[in-house]
C-alpha positions in Angstrom: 0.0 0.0 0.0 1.4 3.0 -0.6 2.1 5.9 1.8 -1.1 7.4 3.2 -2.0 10.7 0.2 1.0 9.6 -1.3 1.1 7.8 -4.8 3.7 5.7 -7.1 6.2 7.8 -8.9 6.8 5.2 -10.9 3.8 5.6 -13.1 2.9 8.4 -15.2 4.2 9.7 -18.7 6.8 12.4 -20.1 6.0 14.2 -22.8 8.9 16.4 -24.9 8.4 20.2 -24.5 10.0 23.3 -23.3 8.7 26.4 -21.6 8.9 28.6 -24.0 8.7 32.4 -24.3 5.4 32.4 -26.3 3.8 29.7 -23.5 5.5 31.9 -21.1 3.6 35.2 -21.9 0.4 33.4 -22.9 0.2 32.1 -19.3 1.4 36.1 -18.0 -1.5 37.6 -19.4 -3.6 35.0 -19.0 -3.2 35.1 -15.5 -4.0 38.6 -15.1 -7.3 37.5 -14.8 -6.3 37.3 -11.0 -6.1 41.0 -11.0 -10.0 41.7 -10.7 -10.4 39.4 -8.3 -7.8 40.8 -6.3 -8.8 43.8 -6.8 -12.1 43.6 -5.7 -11.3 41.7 -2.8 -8.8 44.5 -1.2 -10.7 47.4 -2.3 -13.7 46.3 -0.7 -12.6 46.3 2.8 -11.0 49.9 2.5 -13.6 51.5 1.0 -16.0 50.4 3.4 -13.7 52.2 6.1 -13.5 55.5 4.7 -15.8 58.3 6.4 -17.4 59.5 3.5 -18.5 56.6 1.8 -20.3 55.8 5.3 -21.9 58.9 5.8 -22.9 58.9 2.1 -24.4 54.8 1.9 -24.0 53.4 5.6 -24.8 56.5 8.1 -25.6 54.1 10.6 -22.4 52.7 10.9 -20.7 56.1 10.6 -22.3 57.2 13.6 -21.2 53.6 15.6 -18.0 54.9 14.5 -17.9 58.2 16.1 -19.5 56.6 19.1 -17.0 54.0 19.2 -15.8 55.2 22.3 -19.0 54.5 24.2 -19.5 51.3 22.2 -18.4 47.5 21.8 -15.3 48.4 19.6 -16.3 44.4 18.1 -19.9 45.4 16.9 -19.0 49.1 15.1 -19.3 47.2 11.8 -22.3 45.3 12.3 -24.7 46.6 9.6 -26.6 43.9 7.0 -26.9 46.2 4.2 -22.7 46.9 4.6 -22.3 43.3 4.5 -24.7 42.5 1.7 -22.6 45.5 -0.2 -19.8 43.6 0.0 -21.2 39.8 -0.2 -23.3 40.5 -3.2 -20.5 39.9 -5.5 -19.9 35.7 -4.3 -23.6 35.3 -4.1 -23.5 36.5 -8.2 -20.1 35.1 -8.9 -21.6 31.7 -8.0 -24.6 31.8 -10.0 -22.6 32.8 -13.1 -19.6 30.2 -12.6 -22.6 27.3 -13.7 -23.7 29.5 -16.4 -19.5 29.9 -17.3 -19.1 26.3 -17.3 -21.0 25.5 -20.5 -19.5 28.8 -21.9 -16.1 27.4 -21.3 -16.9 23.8 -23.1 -18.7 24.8 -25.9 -17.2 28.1 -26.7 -13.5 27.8 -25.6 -11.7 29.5 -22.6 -11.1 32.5 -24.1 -15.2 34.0 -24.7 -15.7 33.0 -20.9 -12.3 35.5 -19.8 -14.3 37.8 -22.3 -17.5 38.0 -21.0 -15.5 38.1 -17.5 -14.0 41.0 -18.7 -16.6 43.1 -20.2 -19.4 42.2 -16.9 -16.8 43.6 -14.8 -16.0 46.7 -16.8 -19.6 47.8 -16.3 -19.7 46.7 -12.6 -16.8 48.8 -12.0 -18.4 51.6 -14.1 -21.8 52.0 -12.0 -20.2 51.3 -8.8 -17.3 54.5 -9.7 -21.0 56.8 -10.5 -23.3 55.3 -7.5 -25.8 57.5 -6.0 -27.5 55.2 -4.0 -27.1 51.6 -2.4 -28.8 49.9 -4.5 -26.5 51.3 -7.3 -23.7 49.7 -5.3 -25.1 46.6 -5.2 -26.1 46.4 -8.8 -22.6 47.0 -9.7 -21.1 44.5 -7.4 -23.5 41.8 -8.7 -22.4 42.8 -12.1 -18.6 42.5 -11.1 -19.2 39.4 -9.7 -20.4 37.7 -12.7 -17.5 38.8 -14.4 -15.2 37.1 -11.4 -17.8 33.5 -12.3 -16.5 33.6 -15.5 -12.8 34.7 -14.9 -12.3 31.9 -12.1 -13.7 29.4 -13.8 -12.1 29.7 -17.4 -8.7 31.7 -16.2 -7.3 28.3 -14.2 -8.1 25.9 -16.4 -6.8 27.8 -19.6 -3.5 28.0 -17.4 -3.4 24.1 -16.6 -3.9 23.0 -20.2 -1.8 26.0 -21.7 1.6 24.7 -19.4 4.2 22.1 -19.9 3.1 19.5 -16.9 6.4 19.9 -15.3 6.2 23.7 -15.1 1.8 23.6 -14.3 2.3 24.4 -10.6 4.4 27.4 -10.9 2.4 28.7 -14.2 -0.9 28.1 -12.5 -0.1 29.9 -9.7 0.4 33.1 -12.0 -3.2 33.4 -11.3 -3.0 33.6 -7.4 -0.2 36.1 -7.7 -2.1 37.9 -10.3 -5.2 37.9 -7.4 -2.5 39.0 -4.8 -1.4 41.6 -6.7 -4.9 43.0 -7.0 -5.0 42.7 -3.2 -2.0 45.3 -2.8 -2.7 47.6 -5.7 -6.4 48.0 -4.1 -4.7 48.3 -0.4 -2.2 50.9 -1.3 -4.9 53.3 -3.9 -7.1 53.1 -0.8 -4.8 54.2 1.7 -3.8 57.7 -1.3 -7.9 58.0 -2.0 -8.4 58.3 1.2 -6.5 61.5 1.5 -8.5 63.1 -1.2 -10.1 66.1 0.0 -13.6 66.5 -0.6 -14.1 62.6 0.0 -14.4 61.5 -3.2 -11.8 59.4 -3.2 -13.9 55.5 -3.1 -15.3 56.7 -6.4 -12.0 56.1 -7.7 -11.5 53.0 -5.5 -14.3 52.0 -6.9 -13.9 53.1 -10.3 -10.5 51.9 -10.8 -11.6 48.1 -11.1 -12.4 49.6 -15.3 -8.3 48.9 -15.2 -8.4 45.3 -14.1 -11.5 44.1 -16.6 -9.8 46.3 -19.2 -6.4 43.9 -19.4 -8.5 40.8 -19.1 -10.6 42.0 -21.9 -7.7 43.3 -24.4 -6.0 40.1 -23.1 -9.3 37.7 -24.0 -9.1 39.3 -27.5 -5.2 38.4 -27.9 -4.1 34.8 -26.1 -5.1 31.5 -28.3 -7.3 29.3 -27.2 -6.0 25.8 -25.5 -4.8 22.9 -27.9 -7.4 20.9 -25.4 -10.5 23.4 -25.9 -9.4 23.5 -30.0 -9.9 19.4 -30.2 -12.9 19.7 -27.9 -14.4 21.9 -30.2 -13.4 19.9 -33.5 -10.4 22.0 -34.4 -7.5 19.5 -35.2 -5.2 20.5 -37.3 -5.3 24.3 -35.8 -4.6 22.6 -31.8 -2.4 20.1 -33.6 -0.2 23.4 -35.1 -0.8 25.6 -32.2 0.3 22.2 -30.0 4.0 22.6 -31.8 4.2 26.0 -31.2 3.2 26.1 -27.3 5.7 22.9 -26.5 8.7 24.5 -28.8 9.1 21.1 -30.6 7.6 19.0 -33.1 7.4 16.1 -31.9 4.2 16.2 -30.2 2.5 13.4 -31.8 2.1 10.6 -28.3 0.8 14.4 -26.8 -1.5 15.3 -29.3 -2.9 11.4 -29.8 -3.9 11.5 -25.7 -5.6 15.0 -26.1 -7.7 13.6 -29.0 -8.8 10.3 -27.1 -9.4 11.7 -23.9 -11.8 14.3 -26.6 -13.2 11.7 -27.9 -13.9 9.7 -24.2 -15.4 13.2 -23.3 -18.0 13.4 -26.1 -19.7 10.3 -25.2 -20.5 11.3 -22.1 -23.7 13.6 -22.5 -24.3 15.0 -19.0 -21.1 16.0 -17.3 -23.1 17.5 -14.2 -25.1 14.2 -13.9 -21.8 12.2 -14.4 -19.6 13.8 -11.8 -22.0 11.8 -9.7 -20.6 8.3 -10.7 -18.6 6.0 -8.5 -15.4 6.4 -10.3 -15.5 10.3 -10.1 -15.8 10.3 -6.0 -12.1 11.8 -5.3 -12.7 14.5 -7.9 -16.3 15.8 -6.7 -14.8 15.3 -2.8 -12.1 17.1 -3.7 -13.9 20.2 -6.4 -16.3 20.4 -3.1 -13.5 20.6 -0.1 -10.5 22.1 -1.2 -12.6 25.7 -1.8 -14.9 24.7 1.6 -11.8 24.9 3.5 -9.9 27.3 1.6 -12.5 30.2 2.6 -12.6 28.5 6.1 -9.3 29.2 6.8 -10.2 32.8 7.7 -8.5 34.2 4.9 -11.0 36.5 3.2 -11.6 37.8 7.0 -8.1 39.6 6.7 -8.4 40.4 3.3 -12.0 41.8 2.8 -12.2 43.6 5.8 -8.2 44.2 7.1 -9.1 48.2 7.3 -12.0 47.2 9.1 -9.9 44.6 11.4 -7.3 46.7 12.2 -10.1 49.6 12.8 -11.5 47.7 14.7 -8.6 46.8 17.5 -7.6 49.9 17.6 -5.9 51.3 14.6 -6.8 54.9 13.6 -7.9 55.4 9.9 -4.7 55.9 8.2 -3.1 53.4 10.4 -5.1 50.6 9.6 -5.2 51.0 5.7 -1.4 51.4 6.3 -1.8 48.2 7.7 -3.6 46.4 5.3 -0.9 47.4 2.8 1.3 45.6 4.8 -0.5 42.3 4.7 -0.8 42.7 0.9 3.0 42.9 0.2 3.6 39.9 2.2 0.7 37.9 0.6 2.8 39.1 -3.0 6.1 37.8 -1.8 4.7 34.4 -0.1 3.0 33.9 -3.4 6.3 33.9 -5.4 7.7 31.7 -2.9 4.9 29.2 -4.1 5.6 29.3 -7.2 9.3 28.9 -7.2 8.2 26.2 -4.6 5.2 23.8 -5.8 6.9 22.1 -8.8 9.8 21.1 -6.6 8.5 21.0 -3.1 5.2 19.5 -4.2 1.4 20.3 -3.4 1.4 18.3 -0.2 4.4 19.8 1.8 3.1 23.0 1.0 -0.7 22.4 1.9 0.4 21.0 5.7 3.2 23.7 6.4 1.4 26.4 5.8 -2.0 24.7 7.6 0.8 24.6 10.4 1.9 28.2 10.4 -1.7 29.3 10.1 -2.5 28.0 13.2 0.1 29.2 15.6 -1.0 32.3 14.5 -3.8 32.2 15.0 -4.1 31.0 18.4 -1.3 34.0 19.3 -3.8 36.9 17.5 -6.6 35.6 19.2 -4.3 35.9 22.7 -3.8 38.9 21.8 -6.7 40.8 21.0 -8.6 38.6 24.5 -6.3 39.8 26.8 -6.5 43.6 25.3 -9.7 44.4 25.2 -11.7 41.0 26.7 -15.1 40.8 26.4 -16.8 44.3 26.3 -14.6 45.5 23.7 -13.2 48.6 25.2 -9.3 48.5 25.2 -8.3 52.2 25.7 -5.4 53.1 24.6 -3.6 50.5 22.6 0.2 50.5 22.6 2.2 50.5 19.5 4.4 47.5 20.5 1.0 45.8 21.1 -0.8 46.9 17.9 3.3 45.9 15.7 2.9 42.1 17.8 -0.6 41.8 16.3 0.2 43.0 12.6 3.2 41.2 12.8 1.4 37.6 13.3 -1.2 38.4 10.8 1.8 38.6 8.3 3.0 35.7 9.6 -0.7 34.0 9.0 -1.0 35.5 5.4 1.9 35.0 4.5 1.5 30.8 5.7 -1.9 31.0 3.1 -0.6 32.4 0.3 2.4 30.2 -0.4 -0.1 26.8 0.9 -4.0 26.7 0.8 -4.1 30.3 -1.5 -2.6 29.5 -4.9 -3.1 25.7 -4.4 -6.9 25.7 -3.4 -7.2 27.0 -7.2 -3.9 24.8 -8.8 -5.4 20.8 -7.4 -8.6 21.6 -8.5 -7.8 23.0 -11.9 -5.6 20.1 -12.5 -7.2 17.1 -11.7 -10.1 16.9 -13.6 -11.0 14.6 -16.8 -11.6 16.4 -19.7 -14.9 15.2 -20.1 -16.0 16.5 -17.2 -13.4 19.3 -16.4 -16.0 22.4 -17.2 -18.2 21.1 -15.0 -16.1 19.9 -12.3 -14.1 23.8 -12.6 -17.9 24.9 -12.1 -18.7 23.1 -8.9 -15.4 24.4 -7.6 -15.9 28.3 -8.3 -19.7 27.7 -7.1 -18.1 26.1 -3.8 -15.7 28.9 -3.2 -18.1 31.8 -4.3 -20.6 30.2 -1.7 -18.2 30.2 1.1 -17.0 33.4 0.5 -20.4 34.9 -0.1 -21.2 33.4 3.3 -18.2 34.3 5.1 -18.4 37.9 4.0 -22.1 37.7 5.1 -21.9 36.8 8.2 -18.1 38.3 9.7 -18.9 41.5 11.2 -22.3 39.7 13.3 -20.0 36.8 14.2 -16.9 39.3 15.2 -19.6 41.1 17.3 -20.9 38.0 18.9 -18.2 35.3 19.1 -15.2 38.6 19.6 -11.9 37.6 19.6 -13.3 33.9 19.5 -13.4 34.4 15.9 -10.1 33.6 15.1 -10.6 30.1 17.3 -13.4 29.4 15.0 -11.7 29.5 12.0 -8.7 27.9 13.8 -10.9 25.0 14.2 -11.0 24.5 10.4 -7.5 24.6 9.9 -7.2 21.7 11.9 -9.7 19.9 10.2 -8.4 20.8 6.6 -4.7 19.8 7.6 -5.7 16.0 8.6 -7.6 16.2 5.3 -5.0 17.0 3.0 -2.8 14.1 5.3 -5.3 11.5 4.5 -7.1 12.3 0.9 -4.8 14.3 -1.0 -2.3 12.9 -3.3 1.0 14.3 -4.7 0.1 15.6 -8.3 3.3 16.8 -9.1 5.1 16.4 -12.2 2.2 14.4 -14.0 0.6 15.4 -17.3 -3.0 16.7 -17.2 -4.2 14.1 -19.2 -2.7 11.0 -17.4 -4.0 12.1 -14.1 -6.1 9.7 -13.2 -3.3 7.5 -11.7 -3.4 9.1 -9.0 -6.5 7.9 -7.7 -5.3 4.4 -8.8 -2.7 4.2 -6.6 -4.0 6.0 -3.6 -4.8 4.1 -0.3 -8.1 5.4 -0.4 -8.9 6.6 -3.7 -8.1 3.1 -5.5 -11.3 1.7 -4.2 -13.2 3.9 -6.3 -11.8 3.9 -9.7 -10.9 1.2 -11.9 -7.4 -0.2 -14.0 -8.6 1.0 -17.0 -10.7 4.3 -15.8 -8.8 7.9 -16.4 -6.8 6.1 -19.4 -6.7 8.3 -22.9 -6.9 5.4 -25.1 -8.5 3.2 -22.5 -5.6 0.1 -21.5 -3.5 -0.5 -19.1 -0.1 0.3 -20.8 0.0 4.0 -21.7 -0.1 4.4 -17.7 2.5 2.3 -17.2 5.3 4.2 -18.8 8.7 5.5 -17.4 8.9 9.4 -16.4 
């Protein structure tokens, strides 16, 4: 048996290829998709602590703030209609990633970055002119359909587009893309929010036309994926295009599995219906999981709302979008350690390391914030050695995600998957994560005001949860080519009850699995 989430090396195939300059830049810009993502997601939490947008949307909270002396610094936040502003977007990004799903099979990966692009283009447009909430809310819904369709065609285009022994560290282009988002949106905030007149969230706000303008020029640009060409009948142009991504032409045993595992993926007629058979168990556990504990981590906590956290334990306004700049640069540098990391490291050491790190750190910010300002919330005057130990473990905690359960909680899923049921597999991913999200953004600022500095325990919980997980159920999936995937449910100690010899297989035997790396 082999070693539990472990599989045999021994197995697998190697196909000739190179990273070349023209796969290289394809994947660059095709990754950029991140960027309104992470855009969204940092500029969110910082426009949602700036004065003016409060007294002009969210007067209620405004005044908490200025009676935040008085008040439960925990609860200053707690407003539906602020959280709905900011959890509309999931709640539309996961109703658009099924719709995306059918987009991406039928029409290629590039329309569904398209149609990613241009719904978030006019998101950003009505949310930069609002004059009322439900203004706001119209444009976030609109941005996130455009996210549906970005994270569902953006990592999948990446997996297909890369050499399999370069996928991790081209696949994670799109988490650094998001992270990047995070930091540009963090450090405009914390300049708009100097503008005087307080206008400055209409260009927070506005500024997400940048973003959905590269993915959109980009869309129009990058070639679609050998894979998507053959799905769609196109062989001789993804047989061509095949040459020219690899840098060689001998891609013949290559181009031979892409066309069966095509043809193995037009017999089956309902992908959604047939992620329900036996033999697709891991992948379903895994397209469900991986995003549930992902957004369980208590990631999108820091991230949405770091003004507001740092805000809220004591920062002044200035401080705490300082602050969340901080986080966002050390979210960009841990991502580049992933990627120069997770093709020779592997998806496993990663995953539990930085499950590890999470932890500690969160237990020592929870400490933290108890023993300041306990249960009522009121901690006076907070020193600044006090306020640096508590930025500095957040760092330590973001920093743990985004080389582990941040870029890989897009990479495993993206990766696994079948063909002929990849779209819809991608789909129930995104959906997954947008749901979590949506629900996580939802509910923070009631359960901050309820379960205080408790609410780093919570989510602590899940870490431990997600940890033994990835010990147990995932396997190592570094290092094998997209199509020949499937042995790794073959030769898992769990897994292997589930799928068959001959299921996963391009041409359908035994043999083509069976050769040397």
């Amino acid at each position: 048996m082999p070693a539990v989430g472990g599989m045999d090396r021994g197995t697998g195939k190697a196909y000739p290829g190179n990273l070349t300059p023209f796969v290289t830049v394809t994947c660059i810009v095709a990754a950029m998709g991140g960027l309104i993502f992470g855009y969204d997601i940092g500029i969110s939490g910082g426009v949602t602590s700036m004065k003016p947008f409060l007294n002009k949307f969210f007067p209620s909270v405004a005044r908490k703030q200025e009676n935040a002396s008085k008040n439960n610094q925990y609860c200053q936040y707690d407003s539906e209609t602020l959280t709905m502003f900011t959890s509309s977007l999931y709640l539309a990004a996961l109703l658009s990633s099924l719709v995306a799903s059918t987009v991406t099979r039928k029409f290629g990966r590039k329309l569904s970055m398209l149609f990613g692009g241009l719904l978030f283009l006019a998101g950003a447009l009505i949310n930069g002119f609002a004059q009322s909430v439900w203004m706001l809310i119209l444009g976030r819904i609109l941005l996130g359909f455009g996210i549906g369709f970005a994270n569902q065609s953006v990592p999948l285009y990446l997996s297909e587009m890369a050499p399999y022994r370069y996928r991790g560290a081209l696949n994670i282009g799109f988490q650094l893309s998001i992270t990047i988002g995070i930091l540009i949106a963090n450090v405009l905030n914390y300049f708009f929010a100097k503008i005087k007149g307080g206008w400055g969230w209409r260009l927070s706000l506005g500024g997400a036309m940048v973003p959905a303008l590269i993915i959109t020029i980009g869309a129009l640009v990058l070639p679609d994926t050998p894979n998507s060409m053959i799905e769609r009948g196109q062989h001789d142009e993804a047989r061509t295009k095949l040459k020219r991504i690899r840098g060689v032409d001998d891609v013949h045993e290559e181009f031979n599995d892409l066309v069966a595992a095509s043809e193995a993926s037009k017999l089956v007629e309902h992908p959604w219906r047939n992620l329900l058979q036996k033999k697709y168990r891991p992948h379903l556990t895994v397209a469900i999981l991986i995003p549930f504990f992902q957004q369980l981590t208590g990631i999108n906590v820091i991230m949405f709302y770091a003004p507001v956290l740092f805000s809220t334990i004591g920062f002044g306004a200035d401080a705490s979008l300082m602050s969340a700049v901080i986080t966002g640069a050390v979210n960009v540098g841990a991502t580049l350690v992933s990627i120069y990391g997770v093709d020779k490291w592997g998806r496993r050491f990663l995953f539990l390391e930085g499950g590890v790190q999470m932890l500690i750190c969160q237990a020592v910010v929870a400490a933290c914030i108890g023993a300041k300002f306990g249960i009522d919330g009121n901690p006076g005057e907070l020193p600044r050695w006090y306020a640096v130990v508590v930025v500095l473990f957040i760092c330590i905690y973001v920093a743990g995600f985004a080389w582990s359960w941040g870029p890989l909680g897009w990479l495993v899923p993206s990766e696994i998957f079948p063909l002929e049921i990849r779209s819809a597999a991608q789909s129930i991913n995104v959906s997954v994560n947008m749901l979590f999200t949506f629900a996580v953004a939802q509910v923070f600022l009631n359960m901050l005001c309820h379960l205080k500095f408790g609410l780093f325990i919570f989510f602590a919980f899940f870490v431990v949860v997600m940890s033994i997980f990835v010990y147990f159920f995932i396997p190592e999936t570094k290092g094998i080519p997209i199509e020949e995937m499937g042995q790794v449910w073959k030769n898992h100690w769990y897994w292997s009850r589930y799928v068959s010899e001959h299921d996963f297989i391009p041409n359908g035997g035994v043999e083509m699995g069976k050769a040397k790396v």
